[in-house]
LUMNU-314978 format. One line per field, with one value per residue (C-alpha): residue in three letters; residue number from 1; x, y, z. Coordinates in Angstrom, 3 decimals. Layout:
rest (ALA:...)
nr (NUM:...)
c1 (X:...)
c2 (Y:...)
c3 (Z:...)
% end
This chain:
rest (UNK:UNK:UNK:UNK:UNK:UNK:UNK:UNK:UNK:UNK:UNK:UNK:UNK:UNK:UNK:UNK:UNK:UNK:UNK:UNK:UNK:UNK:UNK:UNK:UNK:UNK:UNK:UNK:UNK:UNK:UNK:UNK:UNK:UNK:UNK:UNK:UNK:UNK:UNK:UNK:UNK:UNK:UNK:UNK:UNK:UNK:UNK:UNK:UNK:UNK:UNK:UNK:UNK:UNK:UNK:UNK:UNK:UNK:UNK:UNK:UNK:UNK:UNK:UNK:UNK:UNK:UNK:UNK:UNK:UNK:UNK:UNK:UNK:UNK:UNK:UNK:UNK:UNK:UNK:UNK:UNK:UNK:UNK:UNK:UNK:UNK:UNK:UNK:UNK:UNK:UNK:UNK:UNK:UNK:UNK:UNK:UNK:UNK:UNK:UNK:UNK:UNK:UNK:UNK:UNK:UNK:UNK:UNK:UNK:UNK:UNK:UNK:UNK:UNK:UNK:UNK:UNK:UNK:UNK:UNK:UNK:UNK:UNK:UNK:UNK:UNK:UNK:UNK:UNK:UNK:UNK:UNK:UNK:UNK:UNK:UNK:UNK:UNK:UNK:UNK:UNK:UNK:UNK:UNK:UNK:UNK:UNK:UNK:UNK:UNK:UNK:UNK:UNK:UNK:UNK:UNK:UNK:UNK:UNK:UNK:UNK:UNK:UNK:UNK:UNK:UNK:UNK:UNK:UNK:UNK:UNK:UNK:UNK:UNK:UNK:UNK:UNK:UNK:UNK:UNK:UNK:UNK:UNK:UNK:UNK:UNK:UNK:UNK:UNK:UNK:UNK:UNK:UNK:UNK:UNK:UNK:UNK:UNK:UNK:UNK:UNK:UNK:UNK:UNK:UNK:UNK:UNK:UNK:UNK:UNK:UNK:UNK:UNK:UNK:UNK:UNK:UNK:UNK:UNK:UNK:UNK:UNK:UNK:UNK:UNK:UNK:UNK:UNK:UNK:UNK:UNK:UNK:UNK:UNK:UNK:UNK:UNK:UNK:UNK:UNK:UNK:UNK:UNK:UNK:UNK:UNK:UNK:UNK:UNK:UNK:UNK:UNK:UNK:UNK:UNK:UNK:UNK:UNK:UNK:UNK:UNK:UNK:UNK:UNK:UNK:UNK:UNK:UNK:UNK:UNK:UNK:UNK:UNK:UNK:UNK:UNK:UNK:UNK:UNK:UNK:UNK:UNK:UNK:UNK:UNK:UNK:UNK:UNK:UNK:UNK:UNK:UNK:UNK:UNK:UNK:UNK:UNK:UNK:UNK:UNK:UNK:UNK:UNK:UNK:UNK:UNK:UNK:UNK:UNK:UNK:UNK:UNK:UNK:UNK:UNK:UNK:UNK:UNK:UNK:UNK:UNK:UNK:UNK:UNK:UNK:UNK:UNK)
nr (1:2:3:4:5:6:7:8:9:10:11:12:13:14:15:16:17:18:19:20:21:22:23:24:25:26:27:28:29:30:31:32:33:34:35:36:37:38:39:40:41:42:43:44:45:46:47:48:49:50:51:52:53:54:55:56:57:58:59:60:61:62:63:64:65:66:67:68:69:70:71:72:73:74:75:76:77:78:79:80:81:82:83:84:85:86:87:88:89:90:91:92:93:94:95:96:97:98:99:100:101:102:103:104:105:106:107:108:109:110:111:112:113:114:115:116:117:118:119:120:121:122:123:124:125:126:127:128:129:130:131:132:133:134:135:136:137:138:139:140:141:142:143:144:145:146:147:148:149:150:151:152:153:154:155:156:157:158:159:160:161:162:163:164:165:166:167:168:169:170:171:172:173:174:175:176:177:178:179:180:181:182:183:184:185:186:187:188:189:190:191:192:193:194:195:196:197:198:199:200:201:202:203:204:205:206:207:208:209:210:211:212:213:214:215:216:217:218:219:220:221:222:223:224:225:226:227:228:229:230:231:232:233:234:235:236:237:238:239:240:241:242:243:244:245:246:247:248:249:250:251:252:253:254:255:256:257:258:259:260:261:262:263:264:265:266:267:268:269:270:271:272:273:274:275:276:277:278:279:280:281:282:283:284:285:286:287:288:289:290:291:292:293:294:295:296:297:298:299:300:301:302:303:304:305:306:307:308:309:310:311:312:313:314:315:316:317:318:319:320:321:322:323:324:325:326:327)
c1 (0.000:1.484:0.555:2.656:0.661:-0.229:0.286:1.839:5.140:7.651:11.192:13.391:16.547:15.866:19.449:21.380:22.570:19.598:17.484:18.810:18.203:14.900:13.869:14.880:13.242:9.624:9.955:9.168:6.250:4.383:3.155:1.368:4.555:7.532:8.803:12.545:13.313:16.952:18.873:21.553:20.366:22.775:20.463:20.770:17.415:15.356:13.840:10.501:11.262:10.277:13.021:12.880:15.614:14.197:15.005:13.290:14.139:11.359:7.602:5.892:8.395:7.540:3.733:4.327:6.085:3.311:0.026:-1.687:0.840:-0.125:2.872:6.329:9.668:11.460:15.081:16.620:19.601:22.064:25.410:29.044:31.289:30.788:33.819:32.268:29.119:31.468:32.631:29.559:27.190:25.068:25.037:23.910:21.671:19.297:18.734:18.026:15.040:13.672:13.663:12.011:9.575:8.580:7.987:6.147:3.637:3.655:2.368:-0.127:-1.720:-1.987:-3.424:-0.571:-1.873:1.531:4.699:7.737:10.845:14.331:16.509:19.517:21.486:22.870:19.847:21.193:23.073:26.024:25.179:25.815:23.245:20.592:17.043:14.219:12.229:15.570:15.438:13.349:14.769:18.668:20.356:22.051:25.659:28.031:29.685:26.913:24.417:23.395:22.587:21.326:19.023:17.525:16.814:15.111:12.757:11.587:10.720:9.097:6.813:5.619:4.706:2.875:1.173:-0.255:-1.790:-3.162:-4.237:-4.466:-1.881:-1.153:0.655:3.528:6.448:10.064:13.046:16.378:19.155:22.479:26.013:24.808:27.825:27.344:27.148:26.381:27.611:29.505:33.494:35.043:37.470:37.658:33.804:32.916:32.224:34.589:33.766:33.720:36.328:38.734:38.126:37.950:41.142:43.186:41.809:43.246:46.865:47.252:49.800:50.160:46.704:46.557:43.379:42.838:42.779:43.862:40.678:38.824:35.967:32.969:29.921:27.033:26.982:24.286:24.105:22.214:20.067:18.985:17.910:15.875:14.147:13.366:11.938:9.413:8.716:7.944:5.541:3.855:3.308:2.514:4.669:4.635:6.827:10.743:12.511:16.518:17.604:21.178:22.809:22.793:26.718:29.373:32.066:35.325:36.879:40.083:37.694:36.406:40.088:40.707:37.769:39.193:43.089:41.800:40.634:43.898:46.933:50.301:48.184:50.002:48.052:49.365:47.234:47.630:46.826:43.789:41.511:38.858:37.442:33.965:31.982:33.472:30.825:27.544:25.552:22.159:19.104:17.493:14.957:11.970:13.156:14.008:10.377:8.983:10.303:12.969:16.636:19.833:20.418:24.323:27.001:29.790:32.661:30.240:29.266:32.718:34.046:30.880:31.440:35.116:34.872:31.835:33.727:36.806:34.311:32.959:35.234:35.390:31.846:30.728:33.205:32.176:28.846:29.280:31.439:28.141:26.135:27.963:28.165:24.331:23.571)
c2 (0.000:3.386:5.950:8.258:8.948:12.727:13.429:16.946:15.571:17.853:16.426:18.845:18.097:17.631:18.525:16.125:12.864:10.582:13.300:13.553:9.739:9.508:12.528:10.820:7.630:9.559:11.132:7.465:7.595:9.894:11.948:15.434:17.583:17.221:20.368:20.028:22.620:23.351:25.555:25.179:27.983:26.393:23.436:21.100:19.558:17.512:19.814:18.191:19.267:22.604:23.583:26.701:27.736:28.533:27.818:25.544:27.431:30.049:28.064:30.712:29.026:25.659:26.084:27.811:24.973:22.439:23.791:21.777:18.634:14.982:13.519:14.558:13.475:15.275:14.445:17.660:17.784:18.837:17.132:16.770:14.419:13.461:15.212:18.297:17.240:17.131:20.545:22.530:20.863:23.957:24.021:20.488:20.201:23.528:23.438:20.048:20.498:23.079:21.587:18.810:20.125:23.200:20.601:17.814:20.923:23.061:19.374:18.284:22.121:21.718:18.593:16.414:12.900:10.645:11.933:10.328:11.678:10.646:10.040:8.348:5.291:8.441:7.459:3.962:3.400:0.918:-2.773:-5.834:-5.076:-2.405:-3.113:-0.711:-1.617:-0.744:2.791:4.246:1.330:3.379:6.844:7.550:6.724:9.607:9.683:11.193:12.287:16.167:14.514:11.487:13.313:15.662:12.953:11.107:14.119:14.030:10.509:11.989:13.766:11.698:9.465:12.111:12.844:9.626:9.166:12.645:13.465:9.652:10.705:6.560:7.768:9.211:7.157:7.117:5.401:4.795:4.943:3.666:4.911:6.340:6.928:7.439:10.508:13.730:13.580:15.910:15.166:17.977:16.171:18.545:17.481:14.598:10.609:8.767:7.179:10.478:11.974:8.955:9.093:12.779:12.869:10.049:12.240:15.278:12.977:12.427:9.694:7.951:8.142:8.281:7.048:6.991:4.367:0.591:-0.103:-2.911:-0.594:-2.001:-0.038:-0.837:0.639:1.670:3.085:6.294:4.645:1.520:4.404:5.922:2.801:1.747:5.166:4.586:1.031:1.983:4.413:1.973:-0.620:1.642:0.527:2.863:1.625:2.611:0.471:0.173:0.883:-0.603:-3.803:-5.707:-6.137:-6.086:-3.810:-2.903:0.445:-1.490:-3.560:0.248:1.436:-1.434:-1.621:2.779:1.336:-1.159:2.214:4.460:2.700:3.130:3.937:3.367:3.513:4.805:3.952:6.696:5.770:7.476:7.155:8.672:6.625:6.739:3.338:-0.150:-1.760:0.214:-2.657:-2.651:-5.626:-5.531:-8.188:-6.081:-3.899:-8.013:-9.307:-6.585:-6.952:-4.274:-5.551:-3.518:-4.169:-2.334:-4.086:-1.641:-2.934:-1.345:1.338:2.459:2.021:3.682:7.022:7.050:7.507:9.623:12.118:12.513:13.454:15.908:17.206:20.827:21.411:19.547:21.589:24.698:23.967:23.115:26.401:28.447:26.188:27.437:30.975:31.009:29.047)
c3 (0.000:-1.124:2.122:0.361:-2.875:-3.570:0.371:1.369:2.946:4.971:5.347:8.202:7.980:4.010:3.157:5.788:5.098:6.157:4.494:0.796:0.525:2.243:-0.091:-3.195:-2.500:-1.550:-4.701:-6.701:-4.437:-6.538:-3.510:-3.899:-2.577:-1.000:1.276:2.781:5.393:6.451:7.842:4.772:2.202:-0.358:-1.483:-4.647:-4.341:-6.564:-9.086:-7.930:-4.234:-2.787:-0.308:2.535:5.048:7.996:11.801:13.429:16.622:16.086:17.003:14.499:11.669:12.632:12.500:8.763:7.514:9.220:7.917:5.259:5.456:5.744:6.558:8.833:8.608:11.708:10.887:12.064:14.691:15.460:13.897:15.462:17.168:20.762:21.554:20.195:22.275:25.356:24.553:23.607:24.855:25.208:21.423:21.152:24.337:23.822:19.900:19.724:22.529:20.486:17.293:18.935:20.713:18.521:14.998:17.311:18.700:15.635:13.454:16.497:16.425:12.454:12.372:11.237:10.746:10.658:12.374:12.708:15.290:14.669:17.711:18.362:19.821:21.874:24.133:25.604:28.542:28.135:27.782:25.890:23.617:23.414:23.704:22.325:26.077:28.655:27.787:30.510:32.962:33.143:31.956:28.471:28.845:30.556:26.893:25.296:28.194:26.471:23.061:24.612:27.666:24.220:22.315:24.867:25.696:21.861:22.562:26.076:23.949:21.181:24.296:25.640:22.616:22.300:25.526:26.026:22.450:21.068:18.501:17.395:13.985:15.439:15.027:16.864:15.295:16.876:14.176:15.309:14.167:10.199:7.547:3.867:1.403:2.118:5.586:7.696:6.555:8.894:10.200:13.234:14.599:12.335:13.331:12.870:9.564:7.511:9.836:9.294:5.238:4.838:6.758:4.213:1.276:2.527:2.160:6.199:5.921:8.497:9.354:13.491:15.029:18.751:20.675:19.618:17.645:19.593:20.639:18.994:17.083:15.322:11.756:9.208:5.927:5.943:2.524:4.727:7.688:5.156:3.779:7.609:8.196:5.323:6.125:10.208:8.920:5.939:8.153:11.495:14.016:16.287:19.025:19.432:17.109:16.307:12.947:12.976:11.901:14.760:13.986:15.848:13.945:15.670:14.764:13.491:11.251:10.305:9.475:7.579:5.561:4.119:4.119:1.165:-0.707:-0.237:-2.040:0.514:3.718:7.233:10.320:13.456:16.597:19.100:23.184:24.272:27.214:25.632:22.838:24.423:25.542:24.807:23.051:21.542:19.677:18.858:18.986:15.748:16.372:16.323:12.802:11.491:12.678:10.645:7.413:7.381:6.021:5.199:1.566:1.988:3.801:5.249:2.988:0.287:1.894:2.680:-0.672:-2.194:0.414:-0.210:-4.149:-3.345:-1.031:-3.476:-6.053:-4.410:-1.701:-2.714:-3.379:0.608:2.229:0.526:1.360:4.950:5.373:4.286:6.351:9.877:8.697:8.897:11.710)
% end
């Protein structure tokens, strides 16, 4: 069943990562219209895609962009390193609660029928593995507690929503460590995926990582994230759910997986205690009993965002350049 046919569809966050390929595969949807708002005024959309920079900060923008759409895509955040986090976390903490809150209100007051909030593996505590139902049993881990404590009251709300308004189509996924194109390659406050490969194309040689590579992540290609997004909302699960791999990927397996693309690469593994939690891995039984698979494996996805990134180096980091200067 196509939900998506000539529906009014708003996308925030249209021009991020997760965004450009969830945007691209609503389009073969056919739906009615497709509005991406952004902060980034330097956009490349779809021709069919009508785009607005605005700031999601201001409630009176929110409710603009919200009026006389079916269907919400909140996938606006805030994006940097958890190092950055650690170091601003004013910057991270108080935009991301307004974002959250003002879209989730602004949608409800307009009459939104299907909303769906992104937040994070950010929102876990440490454990073996990470189920969708411990959340609300511990506290996000002390690596990532601003992000994690802002996603969480997104999720606060939706929940709120629902039981004081009945609001059952509003969704909340739980992506867990997302890499592909489009992402944010400044090496100074990027993960460590884009940070690593953005750094090797740059001609750091040897490349020094942190730590000695057995911490262990759980990683997803930003197309998959999309594709689970749309399949939550087709078939209307509206329960947390991980979007992840359920994979257990250590960093060294990472750094290998970019050495194979970058002919003469040394590595140089530099001692560190702070290389954030030992093991963030995520249970994906609930996104497998559903129907929802990852169709890109991260050999291919690293290879495809390597060759991606040295294509288009100049043009991202001129872009993300005129992205801060109006933030």
């Amino acid at each position: 069943m196509n939900i998506f046919k000539n529906k009014n569809i708003l996308v925030t966050g249209g021009t991020g990562m997760i965004g450009i390929y969830l945007i691209e595969k609503l389009i073969k949807y056919n739906p009615k219209k497709i509005l991406s708002v952004s902060l980034d005024n330097n956009s490349d959309m779809h021709k069919d895609v009508e785009f607005k920079s605005i700031d999601l900060r201001n409630f009176q923008n929110c409710l603009d962009v919200t009026r006389n759409i079916d269907i919400v895509f909140h996938l606006a955040g805030v994006k940097g390193s958890p190092k950055m986090a650690n170091e601003k976390p004013a910057s991270f903490f108080v935009p991301t609660l307004m974002f959250n809150t003002n879209m989730m209100e602004a949608a409800r007051q307009n009459d939104v029928k299907k909303y769906l909030y992104t937040s994070s593996v950010g929102v876990y505590s440490p454990a073996e593995i990470f189920l969708e139902e411990d959340v609300w049993k511990t506290f996000p881990s002390p690596n990532d507690i601003y992000a994690g404590w802002a996603k969480r009251m997104g999720e606060l709300q939706a929940l709120a929503y629902k039981k004081q308004y009945d609001w059952q189509d509003i969704y909340i996924v739980r992506p867990a460590n997302v890499y592909g194109r489009y992402d944010n390659f400044d090496p100074a406050n990027a993960m460590v995926i884009p940070s690593l490969i953005s750094r090797c194309v740059n001609g750091e040689n040897p490349l020094k990582v942190l730590g000695d590579g057995s911490a262990i992540r759980d990683f997803i290609h930003a197309s998959d994230v999309a594709e689970g997004m749309l399949k939550v909302m087709e078939k209307r699960y509206n329960e947390p759910i991980n979007l992840g791999s359920g994979e257990e990927i250590s960093i060294k397996n990472i750094v290998d997986e970019i050495k194979i693309n970058f002919k003469g690469l040394e590595i140089e593994w530099v001692k560190s205690d702070n290389t954030g939690d030992k093991k963030r891995l995520m249970s994906v039984e609930k996104k497998n009993k559903i129907g929802i698979k990852n169709t890109i494996g991260i050999k291919e996805g690293i290879k495809d965002t390597v060759n991606w990134f040295k294509l288009n180096k100049d043009s991202h980091y001129k872009k993300y350049n005129s992205f801060l200067e109006n933030k």
